[in-house]
N, C-alpha and C positions, 0 to 999 in steps of 0.2 A: 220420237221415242214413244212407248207402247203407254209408257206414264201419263205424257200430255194427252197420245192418241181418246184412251178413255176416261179423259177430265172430267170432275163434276157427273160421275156415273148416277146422281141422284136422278139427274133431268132424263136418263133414258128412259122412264115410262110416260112424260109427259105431251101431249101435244101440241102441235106446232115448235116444236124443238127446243122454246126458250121459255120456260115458263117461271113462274115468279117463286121467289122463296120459300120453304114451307116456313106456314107461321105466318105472312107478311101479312094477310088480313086482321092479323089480332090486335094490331094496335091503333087505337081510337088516336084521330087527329091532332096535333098539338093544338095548344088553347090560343096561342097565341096567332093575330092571322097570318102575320111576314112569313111563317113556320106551314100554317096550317094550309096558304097559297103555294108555296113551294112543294108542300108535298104533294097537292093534288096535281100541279105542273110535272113531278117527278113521275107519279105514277101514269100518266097518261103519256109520257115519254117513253114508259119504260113500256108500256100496252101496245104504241104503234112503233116498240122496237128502234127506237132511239135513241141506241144506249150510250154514246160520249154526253149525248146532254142531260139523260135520267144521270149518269155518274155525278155529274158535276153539281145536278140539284140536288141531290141526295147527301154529296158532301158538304155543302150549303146550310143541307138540314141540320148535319150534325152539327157545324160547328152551332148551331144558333142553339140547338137543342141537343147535347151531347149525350142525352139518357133517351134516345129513339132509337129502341132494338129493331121495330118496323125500319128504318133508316139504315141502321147499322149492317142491318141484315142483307139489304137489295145494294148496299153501297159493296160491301163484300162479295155479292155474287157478281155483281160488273166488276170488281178488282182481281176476282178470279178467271170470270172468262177473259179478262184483258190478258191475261198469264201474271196479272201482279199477286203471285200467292203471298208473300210476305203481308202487304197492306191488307189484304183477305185477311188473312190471318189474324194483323193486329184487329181489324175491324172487329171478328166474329168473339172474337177474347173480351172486348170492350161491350159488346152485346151481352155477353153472358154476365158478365160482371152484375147484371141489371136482372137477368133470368136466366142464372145457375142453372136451372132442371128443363131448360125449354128445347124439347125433344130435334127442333126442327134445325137450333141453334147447334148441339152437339153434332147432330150429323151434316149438315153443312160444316163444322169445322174438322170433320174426320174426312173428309171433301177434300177438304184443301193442305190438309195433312200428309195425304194418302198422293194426290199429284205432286205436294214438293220432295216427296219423298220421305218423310216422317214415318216411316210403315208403322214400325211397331207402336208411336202411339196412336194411329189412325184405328189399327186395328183392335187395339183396347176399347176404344171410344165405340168401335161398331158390336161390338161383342159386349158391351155393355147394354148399347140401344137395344143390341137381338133377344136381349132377356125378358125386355117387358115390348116389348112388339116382335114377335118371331115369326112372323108373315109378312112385315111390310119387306117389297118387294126392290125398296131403294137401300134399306139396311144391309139387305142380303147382295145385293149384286156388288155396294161399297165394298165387303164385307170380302168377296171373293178375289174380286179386283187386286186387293190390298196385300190378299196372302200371295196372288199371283206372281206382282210386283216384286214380293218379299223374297220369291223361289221358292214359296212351299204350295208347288202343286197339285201334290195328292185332294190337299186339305180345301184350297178354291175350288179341284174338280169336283169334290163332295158336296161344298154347297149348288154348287151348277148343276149338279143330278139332282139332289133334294129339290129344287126349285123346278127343275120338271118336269119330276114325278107328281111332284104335288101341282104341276101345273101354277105355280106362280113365275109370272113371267115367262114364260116360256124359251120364247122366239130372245128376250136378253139373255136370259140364260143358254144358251145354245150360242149368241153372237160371244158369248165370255168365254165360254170354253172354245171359239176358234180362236181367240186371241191368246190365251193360254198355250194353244199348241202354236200359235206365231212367237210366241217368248221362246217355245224351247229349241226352233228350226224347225217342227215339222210343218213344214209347208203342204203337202200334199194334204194331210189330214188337215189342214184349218181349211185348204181350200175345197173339201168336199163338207165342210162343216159350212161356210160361206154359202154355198150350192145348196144345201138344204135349207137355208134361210130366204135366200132369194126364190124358191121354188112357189116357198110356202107364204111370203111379201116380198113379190119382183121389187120392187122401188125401199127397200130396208138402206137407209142410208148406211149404217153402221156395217153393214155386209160390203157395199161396193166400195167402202174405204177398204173396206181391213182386204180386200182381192187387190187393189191398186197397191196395198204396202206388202203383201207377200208377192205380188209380179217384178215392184222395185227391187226385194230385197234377194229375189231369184238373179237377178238383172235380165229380166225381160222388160227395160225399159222405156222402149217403143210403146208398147200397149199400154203403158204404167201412165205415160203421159198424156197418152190422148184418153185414157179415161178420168182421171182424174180432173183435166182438165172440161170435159163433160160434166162431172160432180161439178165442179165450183160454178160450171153456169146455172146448174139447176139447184143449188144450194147457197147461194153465195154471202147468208149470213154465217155457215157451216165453218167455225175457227180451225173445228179438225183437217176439214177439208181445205182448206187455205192453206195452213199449216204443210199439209203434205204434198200440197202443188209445189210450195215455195221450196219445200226440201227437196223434190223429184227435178225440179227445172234448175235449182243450184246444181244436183251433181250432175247436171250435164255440159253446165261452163265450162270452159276451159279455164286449167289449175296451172301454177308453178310449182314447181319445186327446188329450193335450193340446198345444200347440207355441205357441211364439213366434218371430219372425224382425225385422230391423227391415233396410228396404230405402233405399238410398241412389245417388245419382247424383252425377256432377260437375256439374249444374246449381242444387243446391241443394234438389231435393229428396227429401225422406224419407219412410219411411213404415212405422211401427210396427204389427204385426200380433199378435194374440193367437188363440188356436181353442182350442177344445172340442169333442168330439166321443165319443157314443155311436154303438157298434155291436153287433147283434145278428141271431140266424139265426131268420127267421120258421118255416121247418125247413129241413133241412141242407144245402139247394141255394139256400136265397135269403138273402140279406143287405139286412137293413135297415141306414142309418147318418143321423144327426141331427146336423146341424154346427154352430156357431155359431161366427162370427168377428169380431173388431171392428178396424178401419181407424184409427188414429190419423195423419194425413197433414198435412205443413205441406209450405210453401213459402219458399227464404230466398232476397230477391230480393240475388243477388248482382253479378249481371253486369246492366249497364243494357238489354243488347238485348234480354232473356227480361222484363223488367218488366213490361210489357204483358200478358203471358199470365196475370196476377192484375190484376180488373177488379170492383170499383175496391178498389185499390191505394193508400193515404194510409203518411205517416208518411215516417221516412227511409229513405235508401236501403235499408239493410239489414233493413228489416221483416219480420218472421217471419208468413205470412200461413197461418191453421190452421183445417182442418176434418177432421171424423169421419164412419165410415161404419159401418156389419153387413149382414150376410148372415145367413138362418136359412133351412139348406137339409132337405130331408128325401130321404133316395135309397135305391129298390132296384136290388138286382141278382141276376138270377135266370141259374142255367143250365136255361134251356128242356128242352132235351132235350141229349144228350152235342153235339153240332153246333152249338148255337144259345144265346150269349148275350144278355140283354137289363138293360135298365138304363136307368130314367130317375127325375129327380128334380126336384123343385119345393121355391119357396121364394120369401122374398122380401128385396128391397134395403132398407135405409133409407138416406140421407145429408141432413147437415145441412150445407150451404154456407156461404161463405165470411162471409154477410153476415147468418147463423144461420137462416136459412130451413130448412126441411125437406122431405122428399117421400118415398114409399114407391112400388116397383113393384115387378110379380111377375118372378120368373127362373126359369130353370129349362133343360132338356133331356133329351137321352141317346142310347142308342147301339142298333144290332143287331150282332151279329158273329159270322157264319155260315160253319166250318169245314167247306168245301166238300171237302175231303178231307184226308189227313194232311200235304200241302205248299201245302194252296193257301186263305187265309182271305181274306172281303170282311165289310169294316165301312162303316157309314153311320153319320151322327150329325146331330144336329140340335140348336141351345142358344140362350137368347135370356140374355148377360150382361152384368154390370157390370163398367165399368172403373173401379177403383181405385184404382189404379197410384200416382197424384198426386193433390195438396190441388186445381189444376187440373184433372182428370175430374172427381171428386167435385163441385167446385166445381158444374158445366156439366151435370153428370148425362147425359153421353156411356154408352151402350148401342149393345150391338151382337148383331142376330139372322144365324147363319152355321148353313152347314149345307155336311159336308165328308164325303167319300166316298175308302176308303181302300185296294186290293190287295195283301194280303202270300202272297210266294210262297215256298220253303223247297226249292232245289234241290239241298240236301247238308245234312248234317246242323248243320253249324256256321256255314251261311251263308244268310242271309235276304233278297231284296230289296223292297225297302218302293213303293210308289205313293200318293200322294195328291193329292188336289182339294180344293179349297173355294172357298166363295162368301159374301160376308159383307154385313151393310147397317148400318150405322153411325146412330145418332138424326141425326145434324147432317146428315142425307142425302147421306153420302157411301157409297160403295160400294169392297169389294177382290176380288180375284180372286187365288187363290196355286195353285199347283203346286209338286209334288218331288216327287224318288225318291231312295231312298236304299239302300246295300248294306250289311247288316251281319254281321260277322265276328264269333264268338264262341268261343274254344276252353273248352271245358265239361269244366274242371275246376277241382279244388276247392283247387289249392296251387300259386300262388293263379290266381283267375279273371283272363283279359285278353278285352277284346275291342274292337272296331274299328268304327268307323263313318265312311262318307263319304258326303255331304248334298250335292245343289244346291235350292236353293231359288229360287223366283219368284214374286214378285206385284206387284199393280199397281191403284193405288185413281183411282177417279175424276177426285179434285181432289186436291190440296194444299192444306187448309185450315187449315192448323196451328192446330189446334182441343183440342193437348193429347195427342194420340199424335201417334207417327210415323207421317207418309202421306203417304211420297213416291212421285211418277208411276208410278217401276220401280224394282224391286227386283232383284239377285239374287244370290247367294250361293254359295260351293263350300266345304264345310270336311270336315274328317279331326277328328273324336272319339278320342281312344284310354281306354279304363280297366283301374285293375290295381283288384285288392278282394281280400281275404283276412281269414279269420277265425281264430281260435283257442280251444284250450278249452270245445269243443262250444256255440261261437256266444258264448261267454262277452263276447267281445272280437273287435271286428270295425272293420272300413275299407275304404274306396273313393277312390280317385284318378281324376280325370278331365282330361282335358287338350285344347282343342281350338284348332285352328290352320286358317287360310283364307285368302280372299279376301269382299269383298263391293263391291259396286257399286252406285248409286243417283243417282235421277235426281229432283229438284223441280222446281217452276214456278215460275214467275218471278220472283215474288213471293215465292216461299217461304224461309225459313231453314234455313239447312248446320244439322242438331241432328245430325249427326256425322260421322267423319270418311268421304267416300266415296272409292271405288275403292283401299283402302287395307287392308290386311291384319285379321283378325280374330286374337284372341288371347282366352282363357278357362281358367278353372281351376273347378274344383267338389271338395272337400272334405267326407269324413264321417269322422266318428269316432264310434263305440257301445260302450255296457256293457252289459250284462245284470244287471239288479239283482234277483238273487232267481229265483225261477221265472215269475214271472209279469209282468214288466217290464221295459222295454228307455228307456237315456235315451241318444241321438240328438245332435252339435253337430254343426256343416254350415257351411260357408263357400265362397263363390264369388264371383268378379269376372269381366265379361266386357265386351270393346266390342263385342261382335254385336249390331247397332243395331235385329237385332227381338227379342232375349232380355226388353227389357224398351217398356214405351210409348213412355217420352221419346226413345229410340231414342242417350241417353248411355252410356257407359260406368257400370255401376253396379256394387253389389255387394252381397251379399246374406248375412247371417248370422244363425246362433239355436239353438234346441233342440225337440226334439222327445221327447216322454214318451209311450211306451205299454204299457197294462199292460191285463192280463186280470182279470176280477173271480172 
């Protein structure tokens, strides 16, 4: 995260990279010698950078001598750069307790405030310091960092120009404003802001990090690794740099995936889903993934008008009419070149019908997606699939080959407008046609994330065959998305809320059956909630209910809930 990335922003004017706490010299040796031998053991540990054992004398110190802010203070910056911000924390609290006004003490705790993510009191704490020292050049970068962090980037970019205009710090200030534009996606722009750093100091460590985490986050992964891995030999006390080795070479293990969901409607019918899935990097820019899923789908003929849509249908009214399905898909996904992704995948259907028959066919598709510049992408796609959906599809072995063509445009940093088409042909020889465009609204930060979307939609299929989806004459649609999501505990603990509200309209043939309500408002909800279990696995619960009558086939009101498990091997 960009948090940890620029930890401890005090040390960036210092040299040699780790330098000692402001303040640490001011405090005269304890009187006693067990005390006064420990500390000069600590500090000459801490001098040739030997910091689990400066830690540990230094924790020594305090407990013998629990009033050494000298102590308090270097014991805190090692409990920080270890990532223990909490014990930083209490440390620097317990320092000050001793020296309330001690300049060096606040801003080291706006430090460690500011990486746990505490923005807003870190930023009080910096904005406080900047009053009565409004040039030091540690205050100021803290200071920008924090609002960065926070998502108020006007306000960081302001101090990063003040800083050099006025020429203080420069070349940080300049490394802070490419990170700035790495918080918002603009990659392009951080990495010609990188390039003017490294111009002006080829070997700026903070430059060749922050090009190795926007090449990762491009996935141009390839180069990501082998630089990176170059930093950490020529840096190799560098936590950032560790840090983003370790996070660049995990996502290139190979992952599982496992999930279950079970899907439901007001018509009565369900449909229980299970997956498995492997995933692996053929090398660091393509990904292989191997899926397998299985369909468990009945039908409960509840209402007498939907009976007929299970053929033949015996027994009494309420008979639970049940069949299964799988998918075994195989899929790569390659970034071509930095411009150009590609992605297609094969596989095939099985389902067994209602009256125990069977049948197999192949499926499959995929995509191009050609990043025509830093604002402007066009996708194509092409797929021949199975619908699932109901013991009804399955039943009928309803298939559909579409092929839909997409323009997304990026006229500000937080704002997107989306374009699509598509054209689809249905087994039962019916045929759709769909359009939208869409605006979306993202403010890109990370406490917490919100963003926005509004959608019109239109299609419009040949017949009306009530064949087991929805396919009525005309369709179309206007909705507002809104979602909040935030995480906690370095991803520990995380969630998303989604909420969507509309209109929709629709139009059948004459013949055909109302399967929901038209000209009549839309309402939805989408729910996640995640843990992180360990380093290497994440479990996932997720619940949604919607009447947007193309969210799912039946075009009912459904709802959909389950888990999802992923973990790295």
């Amino acid at each position: 995260m960009m948090r940890q990335a620029a930890a401890l922003v005090i040390l960036l004017l210092a040299p040699g990279g780790v330098p000692a706490p402001a303040g640490a010299e001011t405090e005269p040796a304890p009187a006693n010698a067990p005390a006064a031998d420990l500390l000069r053991q600590a500090d000459e540990a801490f001098d040739r950078e030997d910091y689990v054992r400066a830690r540990d004398l230094y924790a020594e110190i305090v407990r013998l001598r629990p009033g050494s802010v000298h102590a308090l203070q270097r014991l805190a910056f090692l409990q920080a750069w270890a990532g223990d911000l909490e014990e930083a924390e209490s440390s620097l609290r317990r320092a000050l307790s001793h020296a309330p006004e001690d300049p060096g003490l606040l801003l080291d705790l706006a430090v460690v405030l500011s990486d746990g993510g505490d923005l807003d009191a870190a930023i009080r704490i910096f904005r406080g310091l900047r009053d009565g020292h409004p040039d030091d050049p540690r205050i100021l970068l803290g200071l920008a960092h924090a609002l960065g962090e926070k998502g108020r980037y006007d306000e960081a970019e302001a101090v990063y120009v003040m800083m050099q205009d006025r020429r203080i710090a420069p070349i940080e200030a300049h490394v802070g404003r490419a990170m700035l534009r790495t918080l918002q996606g603009e990659y392009d722009d951080a990495s010609r802001f990188y390039h003017d750093i490294l111009r002006a100091s080829p070997g700026n460590l903070e430059a060749r990090i922050g090009m190795v985490r926007i090449r990762h986050r491009q996935g141009l992964h390839r180069s990501a690794r082998e630089q990176i891995d170059n930093i950490v030999l020529d840096h190799p006390m560098s936590r950032e740099a560790r840090e983003l080795q370790r996070e660049v070479h995990t996502f290139l293990r190979p992952r599982g995936n496992a999930g279950g969901f079970r899907f439901s409607d007001e018509n009565g019918n369900r449909v229980d889903v299970a997956s498995i899935a492997a995933t692996f990097h053929a090398e660091p820019q393509t990904e292989v993934r191997i899926a397998l899923t299985r369909h468990a789908a009945e039908f409960r003929c509840e209402d007498r008008a939907f009976c007929d849509e299970v053929a033949p249908l015996s027994g009494s009214f309420s008979e639970v009419a049940e069949d299964e399905a799988a998918t075994l898909i195989a899929s790569l996904t390659s970034l071509v070149i930095r411009s150009i992704t590609f992605h297609a995948r094969v596989g095939a259907a099985w389902e067994e019908d209602l009256g125990g028959d069977t049948r197999t066919f192949g499926i499959g598709g995929g995509f191009i997606r050609w990043e025509v510049g830093p604002r402007l992408a066009l996708k194509g796609s092409m797929a021949r699939e199975a619908l699932l959906d109901t013991a009804v599809l399955i039943d009928r072995g309803i298939r559909v080959d579409e092929a839909d063509a997409a323009i997304e445009y990026r006229p500000a940093t937080s704002w997107t407008l989306l374009g699509t088409a598509g054209l689809a042909s249905y087994s039962d020889s019916n045929a759709r046609r769909s359009a939208g465009v869409s605006l979306i609204w993202a403010m890109r930060s990370e406490n917490p994330g919100v963003s926005a979307v509004f959608e019109s939609r239109y299609l419009s299929f040949n017949a009306d065959r009530d064949n087991g989806y929805f396919d009525p004459l005309r369709y179309d649609a206007e909705l507002l998305t809104v979602a909040v999501w935030d995480d906690y505990l370095e991803r520990r603990i995380f969630w998303r809320i989604e909420g969507t509200f509309g209109r929709q309209d629709f139009e059948t043939g004459g013949a055909g059956r109302i399967e929901a309500e038209t000209d009549d408002t839309v309402q939805a909800i989408h729910a996640r909630f995640g843990l992180a279990l360990g380093a290497r696995a994440t479990l996932e619960a997720f619940y949604s209910k919607s009447d947007a009558a193309l969210e799912r086939a039946t075009g009912f009101t459904a709802s959909r809930s389950g888990f999802d498990l992923r973990f790295r091997f």
